[in-house]
C-alpha positions as CSV (number, residue, x, y, z in Angstrom):
1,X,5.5,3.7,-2.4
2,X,8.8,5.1,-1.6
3,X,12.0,3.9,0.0
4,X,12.8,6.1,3.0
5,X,16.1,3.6,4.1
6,X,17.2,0.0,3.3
7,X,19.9,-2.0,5.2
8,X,22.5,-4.3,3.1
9,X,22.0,-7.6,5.0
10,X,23.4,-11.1,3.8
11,X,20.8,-13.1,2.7
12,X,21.9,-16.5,3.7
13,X,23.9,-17.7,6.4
14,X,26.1,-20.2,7.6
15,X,26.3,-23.1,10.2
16,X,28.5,-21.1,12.5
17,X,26.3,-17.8,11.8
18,X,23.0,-20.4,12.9
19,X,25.0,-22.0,15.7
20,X,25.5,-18.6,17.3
21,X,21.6,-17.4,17.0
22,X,21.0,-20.7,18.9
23,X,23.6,-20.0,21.3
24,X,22.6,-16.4,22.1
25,X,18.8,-16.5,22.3
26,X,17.5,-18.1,25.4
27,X,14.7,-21.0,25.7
28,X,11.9,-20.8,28.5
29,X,8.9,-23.1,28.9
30,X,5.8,-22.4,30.6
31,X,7.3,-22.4,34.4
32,X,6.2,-19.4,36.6
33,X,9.6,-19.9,38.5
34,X,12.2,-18.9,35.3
35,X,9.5,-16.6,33.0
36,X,10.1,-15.5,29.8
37,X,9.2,-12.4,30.7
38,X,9.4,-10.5,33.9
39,X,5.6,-9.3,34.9
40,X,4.8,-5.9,34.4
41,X,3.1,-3.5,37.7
42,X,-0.3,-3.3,38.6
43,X,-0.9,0.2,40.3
44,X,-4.3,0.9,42.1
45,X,-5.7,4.1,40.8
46,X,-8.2,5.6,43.2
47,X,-10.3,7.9,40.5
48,X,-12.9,8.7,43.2
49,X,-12.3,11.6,43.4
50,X,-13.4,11.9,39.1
51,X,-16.1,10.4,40.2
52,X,-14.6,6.6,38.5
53,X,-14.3,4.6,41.3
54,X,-10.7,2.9,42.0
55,X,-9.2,0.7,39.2
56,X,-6.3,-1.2,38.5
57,X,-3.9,-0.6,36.0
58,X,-1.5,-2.5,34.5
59,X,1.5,-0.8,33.1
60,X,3.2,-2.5,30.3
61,X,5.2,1.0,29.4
62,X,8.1,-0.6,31.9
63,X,8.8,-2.5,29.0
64,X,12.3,-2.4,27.2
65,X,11.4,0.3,24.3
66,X,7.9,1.4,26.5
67,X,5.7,-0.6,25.3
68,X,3.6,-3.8,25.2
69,X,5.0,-4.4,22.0
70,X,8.4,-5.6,23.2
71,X,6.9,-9.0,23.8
72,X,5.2,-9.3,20.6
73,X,8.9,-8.8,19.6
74,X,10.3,-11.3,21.3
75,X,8.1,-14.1,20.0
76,X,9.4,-13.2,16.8
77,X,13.4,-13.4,17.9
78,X,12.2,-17.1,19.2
79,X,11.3,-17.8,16.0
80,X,14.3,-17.0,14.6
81,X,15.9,-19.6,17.0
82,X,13.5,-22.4,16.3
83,X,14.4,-21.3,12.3
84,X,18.1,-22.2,13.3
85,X,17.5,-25.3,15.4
86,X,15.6,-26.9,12.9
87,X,18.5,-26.1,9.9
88,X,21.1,-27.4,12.0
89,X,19.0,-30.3,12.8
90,X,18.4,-31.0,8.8
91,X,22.8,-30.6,8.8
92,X,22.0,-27.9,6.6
93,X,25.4,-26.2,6.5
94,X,23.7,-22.4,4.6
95,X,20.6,-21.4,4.5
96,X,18.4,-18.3,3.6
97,X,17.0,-16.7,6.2
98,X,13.7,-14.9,6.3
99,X,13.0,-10.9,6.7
100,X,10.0,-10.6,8.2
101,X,7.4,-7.1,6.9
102,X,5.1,-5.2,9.6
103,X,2.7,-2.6,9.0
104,X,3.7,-0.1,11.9
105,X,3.1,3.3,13.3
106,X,5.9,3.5,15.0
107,X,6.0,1.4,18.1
108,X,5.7,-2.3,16.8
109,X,8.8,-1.5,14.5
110,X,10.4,0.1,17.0
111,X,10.2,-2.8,19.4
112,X,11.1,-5.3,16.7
113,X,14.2,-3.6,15.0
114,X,15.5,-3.4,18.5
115,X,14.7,-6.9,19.6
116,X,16.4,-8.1,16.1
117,X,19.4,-6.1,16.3
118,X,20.2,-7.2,20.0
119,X,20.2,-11.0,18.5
120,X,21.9,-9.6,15.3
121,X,19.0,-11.1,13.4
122,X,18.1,-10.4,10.2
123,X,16.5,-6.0,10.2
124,X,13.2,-5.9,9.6
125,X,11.1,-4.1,7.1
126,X,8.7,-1.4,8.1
127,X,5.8,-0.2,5.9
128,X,4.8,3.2,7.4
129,X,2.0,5.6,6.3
130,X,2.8,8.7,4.9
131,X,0.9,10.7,7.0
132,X,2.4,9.4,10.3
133,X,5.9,9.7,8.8
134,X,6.3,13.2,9.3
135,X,5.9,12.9,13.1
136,X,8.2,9.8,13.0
137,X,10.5,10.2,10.3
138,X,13.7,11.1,12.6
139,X,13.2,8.0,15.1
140,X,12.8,5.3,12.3
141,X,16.0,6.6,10.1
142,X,17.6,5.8,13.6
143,X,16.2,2.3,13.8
144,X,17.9,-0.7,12.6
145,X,15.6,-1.2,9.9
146,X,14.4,-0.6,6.3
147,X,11.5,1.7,5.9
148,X,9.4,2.1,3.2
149,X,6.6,4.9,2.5
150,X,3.0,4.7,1.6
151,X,-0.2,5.7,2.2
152,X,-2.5,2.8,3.4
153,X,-6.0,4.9,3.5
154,X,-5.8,4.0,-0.2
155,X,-4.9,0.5,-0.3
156,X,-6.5,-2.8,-0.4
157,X,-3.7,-4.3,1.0
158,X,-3.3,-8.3,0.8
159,X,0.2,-10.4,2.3
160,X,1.3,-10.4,-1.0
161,X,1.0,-6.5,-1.5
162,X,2.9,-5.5,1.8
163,X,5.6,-7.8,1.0
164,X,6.0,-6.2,-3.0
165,X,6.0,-2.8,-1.1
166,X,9.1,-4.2,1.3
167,X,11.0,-5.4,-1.0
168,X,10.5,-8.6,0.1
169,X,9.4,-11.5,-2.0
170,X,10.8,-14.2,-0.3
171,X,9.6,-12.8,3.3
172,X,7.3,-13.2,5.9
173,X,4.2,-10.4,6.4
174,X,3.5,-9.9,10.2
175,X,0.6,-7.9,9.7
176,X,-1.7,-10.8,8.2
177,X,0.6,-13.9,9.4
178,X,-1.3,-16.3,11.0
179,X,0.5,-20.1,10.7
180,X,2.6,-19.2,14.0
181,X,-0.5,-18.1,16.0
182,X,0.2,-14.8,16.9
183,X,-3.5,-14.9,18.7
184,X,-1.9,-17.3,21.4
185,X,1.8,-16.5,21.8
186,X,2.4,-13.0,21.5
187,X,1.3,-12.3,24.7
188,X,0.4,-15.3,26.5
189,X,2.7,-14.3,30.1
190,X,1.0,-10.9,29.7
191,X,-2.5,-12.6,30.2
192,X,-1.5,-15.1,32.2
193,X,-0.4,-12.1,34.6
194,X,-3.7,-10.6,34.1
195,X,-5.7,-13.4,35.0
196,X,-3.9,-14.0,38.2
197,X,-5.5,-10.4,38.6
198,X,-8.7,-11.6,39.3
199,X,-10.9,-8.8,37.6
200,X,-14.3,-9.0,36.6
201,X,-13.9,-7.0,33.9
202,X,-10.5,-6.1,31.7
203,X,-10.0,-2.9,29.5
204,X,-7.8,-2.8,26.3
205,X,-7.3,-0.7,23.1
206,X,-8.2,-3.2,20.2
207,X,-6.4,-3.5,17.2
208,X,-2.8,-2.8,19.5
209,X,-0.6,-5.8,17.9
210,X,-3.8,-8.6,18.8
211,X,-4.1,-8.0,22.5
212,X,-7.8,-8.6,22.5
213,X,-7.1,-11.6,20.3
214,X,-4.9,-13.0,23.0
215,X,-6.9,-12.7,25.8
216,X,-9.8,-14.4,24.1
217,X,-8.1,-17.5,22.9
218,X,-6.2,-17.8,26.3
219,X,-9.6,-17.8,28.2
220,X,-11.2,-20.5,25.8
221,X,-7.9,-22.7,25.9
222,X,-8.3,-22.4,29.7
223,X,-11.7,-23.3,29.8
224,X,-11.0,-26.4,27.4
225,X,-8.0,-27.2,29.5
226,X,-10.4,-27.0,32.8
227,X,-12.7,-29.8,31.3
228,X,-10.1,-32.2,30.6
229,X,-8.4,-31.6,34.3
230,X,-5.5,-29.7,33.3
231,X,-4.4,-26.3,33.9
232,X,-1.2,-24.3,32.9
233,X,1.3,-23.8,35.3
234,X,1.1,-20.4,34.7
235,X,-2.4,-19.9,36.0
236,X,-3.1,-19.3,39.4
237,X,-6.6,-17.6,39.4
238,X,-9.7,-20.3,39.3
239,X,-10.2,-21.5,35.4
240,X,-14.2,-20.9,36.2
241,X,-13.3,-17.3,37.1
242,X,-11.0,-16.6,34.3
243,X,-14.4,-17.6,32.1
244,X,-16.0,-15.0,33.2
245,X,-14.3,-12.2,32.8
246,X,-15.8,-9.6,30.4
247,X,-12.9,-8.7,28.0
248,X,-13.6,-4.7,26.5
249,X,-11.8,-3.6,23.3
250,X,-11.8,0.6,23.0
251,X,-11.7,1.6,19.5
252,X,-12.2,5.3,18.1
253,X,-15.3,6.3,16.8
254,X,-14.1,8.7,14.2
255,X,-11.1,8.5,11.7
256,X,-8.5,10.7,12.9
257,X,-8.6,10.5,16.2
258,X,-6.0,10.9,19.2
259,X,-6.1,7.3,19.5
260,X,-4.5,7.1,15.7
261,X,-2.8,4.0,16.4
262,X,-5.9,1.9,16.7
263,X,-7.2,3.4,13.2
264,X,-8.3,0.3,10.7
265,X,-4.9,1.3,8.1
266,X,-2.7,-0.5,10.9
267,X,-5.2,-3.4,11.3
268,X,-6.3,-4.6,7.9
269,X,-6.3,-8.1,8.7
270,X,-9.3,-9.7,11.6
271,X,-8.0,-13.1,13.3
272,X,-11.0,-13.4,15.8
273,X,-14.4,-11.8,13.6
274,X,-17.6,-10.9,15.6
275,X,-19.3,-14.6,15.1
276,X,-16.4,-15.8,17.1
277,X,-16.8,-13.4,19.7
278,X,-20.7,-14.2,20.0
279,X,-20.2,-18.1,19.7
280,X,-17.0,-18.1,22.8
281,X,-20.1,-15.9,24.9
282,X,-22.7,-18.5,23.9
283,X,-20.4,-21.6,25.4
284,X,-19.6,-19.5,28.5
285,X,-15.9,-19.3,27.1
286,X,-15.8,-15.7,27.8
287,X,-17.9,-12.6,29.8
288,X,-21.5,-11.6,28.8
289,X,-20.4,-8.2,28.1
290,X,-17.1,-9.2,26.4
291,X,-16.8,-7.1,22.7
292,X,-15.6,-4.4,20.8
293,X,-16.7,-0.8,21.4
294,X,-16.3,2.6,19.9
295,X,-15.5,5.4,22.3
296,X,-16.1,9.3,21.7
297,X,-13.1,12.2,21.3
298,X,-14.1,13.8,24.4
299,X,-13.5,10.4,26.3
300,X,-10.4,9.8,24.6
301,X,-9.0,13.1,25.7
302,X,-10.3,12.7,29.6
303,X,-8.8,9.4,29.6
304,X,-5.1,10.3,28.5
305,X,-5.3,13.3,30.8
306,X,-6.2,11.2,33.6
307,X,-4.2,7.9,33.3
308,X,-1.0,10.0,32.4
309,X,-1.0,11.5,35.8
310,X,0.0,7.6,36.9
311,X,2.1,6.0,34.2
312,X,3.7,6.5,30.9
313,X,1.1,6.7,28.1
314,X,-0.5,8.4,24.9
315,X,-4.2,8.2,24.2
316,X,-3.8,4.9,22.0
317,X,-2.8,3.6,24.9
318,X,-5.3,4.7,27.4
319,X,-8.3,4.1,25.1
320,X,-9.2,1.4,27.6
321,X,-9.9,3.8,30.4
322,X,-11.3,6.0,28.6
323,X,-13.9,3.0,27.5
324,X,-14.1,2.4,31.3
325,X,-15.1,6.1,31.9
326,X,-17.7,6.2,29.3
327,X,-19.4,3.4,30.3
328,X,-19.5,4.5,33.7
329,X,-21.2,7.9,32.7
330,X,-23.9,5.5,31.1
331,X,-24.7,4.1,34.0
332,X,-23.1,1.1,33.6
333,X,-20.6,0.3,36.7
334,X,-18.4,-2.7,37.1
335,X,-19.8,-5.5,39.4
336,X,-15.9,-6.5,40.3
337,X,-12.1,-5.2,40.2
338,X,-11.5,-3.6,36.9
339,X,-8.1,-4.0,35.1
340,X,-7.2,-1.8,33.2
341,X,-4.2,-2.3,30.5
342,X,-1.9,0.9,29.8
343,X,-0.2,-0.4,26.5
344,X,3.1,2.1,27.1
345,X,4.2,4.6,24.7
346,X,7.3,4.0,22.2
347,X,8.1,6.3,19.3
């Protein structure tokens, strides 16, 4: 490991210093009317003419630094709040305040050193591969952040190791972190807008910042919610619907692929493994075709050409149409509207 850039930072700070992050961030709840975040587009894209049938996509590159990412990144400024309302709450009058480690290739960091400097929060630390810095190096020395080089195809990484390689022993490791549920609230308006869709079938690129993860424990919590006669407020397509929607991760079949991004170095840790995926179809929590599948080169390349001729992407990004496209050259064509989720492109 190497240290490309490290920002001096106070490590503790005061009551005014906690009073002003509670000040400055905002608080939403779960009303439609005052969102936390505004919904992204959904363009139809007729492909007919490709010989793909019309599909919707939904176009999260709108987003503040062009990506999904930016609401991942947001949770975590919320956290920071909720950090601060509790120490004021204890009268605590200083306190030491977290850094929080990611495992990036460039856009997750991105959207999170941007998102913490706007709240003047605390920079975070990115761990970065050394093969994807020399196509990134020039952004990330721009970011707000500390950087630090290594080369994860020959790591066993744990928590413990990414936060010895950040400099960062009393932090928090985002990659693994699982106690604040990033499986439910890193994007839970973004599926909540998806839902509201109506598709039959949704298309995403797995392993981009738990997207898939998402989706599958929002569907299961709305089933669970429908039995007990509730429903959240930000639901507006039937709960019985929403059940049985077939959720389609795209993941490269090959290591170095244009789809780098979604590579296994930046995902090291699973939340949701394959038994949970079979046991959510086996309770009807989720669509019979709902999993993960691997999707060819040539695919990956037809897909970025195509979906970039209608939004702002890179073939990370588009893996999910490019899923969509290979399936239908199988034979296998959608029974209902297909969504398809353009993740944006960042650095």
């Amino acid at each position: 490991m190497r240290v490309l850039k490290e920002t001096p930072y106070p490590e503790r700070f005061d009551k005014s210093a906690l009073e002003q992050i509670v000040e400055s961030i905002p608080s939403f709840g779960d009303d439609p009317s005052n969102p936390e975040w505004n919904p992204t587009p959904v363009k139809e894209v007729d492909l007919t003419s490709e010989g793909y049938g019309v599909v919707y996509v939904k176009d999260e590159s709108v987003n503040p630094t062009g990506t999904h990412k930016d609401r991942a990144a947001w949770e975590i400024v919320a956290l920071y709040r909720d950090f601060a309302k509790a120490a004021l709450l204890r009268r605590e009058t200083e306190v030491r305040v977290p850094r929080v480690s990611l495992i990036t290739a460039g856009n997750a960091g991105r959207a999170l050193a941007v998102a913490l400097e706007r709240y003047g929060l605390p920079p975070v630390k990115l761990l970065v591969d050394e093969d994807r810095l020399r196509a990134h190096a020039a952004e990330l020395m721009q970011l707000r952040a500390d950087v630090y080089v290594t080369n994860l195809d020959e790591r066993e990484l744990a928590p413990s190791s990414i936060l010895e390689l950040t400099h960062n022993a009393w932090g928090l490791d985002l990659t693994s972190l699982m106690a604040f549920e990033p499986q439910v609230m890193f994007y839970d308006w973004h599926v909540h807008e998806a839902f509201n869709e109506a598709p039959r079938e949704i298309y995403v690129p797995y392993g981009s910042g738990r997207l898939m993860e998402n989706y599958l424990t929002w569907q299961s919590r709305t089933l669970r919610n429908f039995s007990q006669g509730k429903k959240d407020p930000r639901l507006q397509a039937d709960p019985a619907h929403v059940a049985e929607i077939s959720i389609f991760g795209a993941v490269p079949g090959i290591l170095g692929s244009l789809a780098e991004k979604l590579e296994a170095s930046f995902m090291p840790f699973t939340i949701l493994r394959i038994t949970d995926r079979e046991a959510m179809k086996a309770f009807g929590a989720t669509g019979k075709d709902t999993g993960i599948y691997e999707v060819g080169e040539t695919n990956i390349a037809r897909g970025y050409e195509l979906m970039r001729k209608h939004v702002t992407t890179e073939p990370s990004a588009s893996a999910g149409l490019a899923l969509y496209m290979q399936r239908w050259d199988e034979g296998k064509r959608p029974e209902g509207k297909v969504l398809i989720i353009n993740t944006g492109k960042g650095i």
